[in-house]
N, C-alpha and C positions, 0 to 999 in steps of 0.2 A: 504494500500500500504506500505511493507515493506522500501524499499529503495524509497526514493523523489524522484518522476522523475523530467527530465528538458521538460516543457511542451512549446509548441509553439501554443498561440492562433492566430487561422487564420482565416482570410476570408477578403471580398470586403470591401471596406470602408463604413462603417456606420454600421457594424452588431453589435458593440460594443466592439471593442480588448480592448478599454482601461478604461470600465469601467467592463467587465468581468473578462478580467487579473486579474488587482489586490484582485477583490474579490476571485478569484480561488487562486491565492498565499494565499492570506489569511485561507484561508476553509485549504489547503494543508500545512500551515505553510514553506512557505518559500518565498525568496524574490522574487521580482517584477523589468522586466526592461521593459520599454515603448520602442517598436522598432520604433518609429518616434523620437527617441534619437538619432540613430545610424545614420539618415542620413545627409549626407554632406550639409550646405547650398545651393550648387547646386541645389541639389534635390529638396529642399522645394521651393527656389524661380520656380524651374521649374514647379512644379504642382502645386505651389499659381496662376500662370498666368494661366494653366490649361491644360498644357502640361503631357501629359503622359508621366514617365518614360520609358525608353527601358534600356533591358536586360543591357549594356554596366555602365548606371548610379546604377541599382540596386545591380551589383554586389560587388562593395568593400562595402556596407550596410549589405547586407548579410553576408557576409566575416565577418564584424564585432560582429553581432546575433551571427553567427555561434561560432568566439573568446570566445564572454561573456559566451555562454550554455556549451560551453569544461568546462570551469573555474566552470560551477555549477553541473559540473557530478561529480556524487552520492553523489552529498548535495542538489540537488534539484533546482528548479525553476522555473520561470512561466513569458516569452516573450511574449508581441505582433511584430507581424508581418505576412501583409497580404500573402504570401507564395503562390500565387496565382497559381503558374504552377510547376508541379511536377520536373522540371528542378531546382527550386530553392529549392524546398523542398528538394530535391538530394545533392544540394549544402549543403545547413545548415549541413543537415545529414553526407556530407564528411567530415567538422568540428568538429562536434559533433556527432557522433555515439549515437546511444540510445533513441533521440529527440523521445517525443509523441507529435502529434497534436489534436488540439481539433477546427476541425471548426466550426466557426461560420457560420450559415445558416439560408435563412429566405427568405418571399419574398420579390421580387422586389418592390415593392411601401413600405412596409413597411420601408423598408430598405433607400427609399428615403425620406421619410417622414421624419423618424429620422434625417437624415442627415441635411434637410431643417430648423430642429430646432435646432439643434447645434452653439455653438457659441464663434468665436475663433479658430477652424481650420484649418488649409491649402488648406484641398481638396476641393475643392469643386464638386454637385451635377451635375455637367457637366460631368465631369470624371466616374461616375457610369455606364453607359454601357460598358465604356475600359472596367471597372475591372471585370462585369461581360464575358466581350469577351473575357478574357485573361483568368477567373478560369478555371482550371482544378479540380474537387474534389478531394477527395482521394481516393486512388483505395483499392483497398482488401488486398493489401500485401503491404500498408502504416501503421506504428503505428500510427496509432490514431480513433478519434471517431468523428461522425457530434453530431453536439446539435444545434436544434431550437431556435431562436432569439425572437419569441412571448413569451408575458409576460415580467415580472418585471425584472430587474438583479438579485436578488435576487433566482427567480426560473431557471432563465438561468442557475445561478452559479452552482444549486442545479443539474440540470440535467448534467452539464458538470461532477462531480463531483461522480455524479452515474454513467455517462457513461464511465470515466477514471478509477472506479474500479472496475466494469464489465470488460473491457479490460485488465485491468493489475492484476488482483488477480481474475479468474475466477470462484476460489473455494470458493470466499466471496458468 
């Protein structure tokens, strides 16, 4: 990949943003911002008790992802944030023009499983059916690429990694 894209790792809580992110900034050589940074205390006390957010909370969150990814065009970067409905991804992308996404996917039990052994964050494993009701995937005239959640992070990162230069340099 010529030019570093600003990459937005996406999907339902628990597929892994935030331990694939980093390792994809890293593979990619550039920096890393955690989008459970961006949101307001509101936010988080409201999904620690187990409230879904709605559209109206999510938006200045976004707003602000979207801020940070302007400021890393064409130096590159690498966000989490779950992006779950193509309204938000629209949004990021009004901010920041260029956005690649990389979702995270996988299935459901796996996805809660993980989640169940985590330790330390906000969401909790109640919330996983909102988030699966609320994905939209990406459509065909989305940039970005799905990558599979089975296996290590390590192979996760690798396939995101193939699958982002497949996409973006197709003559590799």
């Amino acid at each position: 990949m010529r030019t570093p894209p600003v990459v937005v790792v996406m999907g339902v809580a628990g597929t892994g943003k935030t331990t694939i992110g980093p390792l994809l900034a890293a593979r990619l050589g550039v920096p890393y911002a955690e989008g459970d940074d961006f949101h307001p205390e509101t936010n988080i006390a409201k999904m620690s008790a187990g409230t879904p957010l709605d559209d109206a909370d999510r938006w200045p969150w976004l707003d602000a992802i979207g801020a940070w990814a302007r400021g890393r065009a064409g130096l590159g970067g690498v966000v989490s944030c779950s992006a779950l409905k193509r309204a938000y991804r629209d949004r990021l992308r009004s901010t920041a023009p260029g956005l690649v996404f990389v979702h995270l996917a996988g299935d459901r039990a796996l996805i809660e499983d993980r989640m169940a052994h985590r330790r330390g964050h906000f969401m909790p494993t109640a919330l996983l059916d909102s988030q699966f009701a609320t994905l939209q995937p990406l459509r065909a005239d989305e940039a970005g690429v799905e990558v599979d959640v089975s296996g290590d992070p390590e192979e996760i990162t690798e396939r995101a990694v193939t699958a982002l230069r497949a996409r973006l340099d197709p003559a590799t």
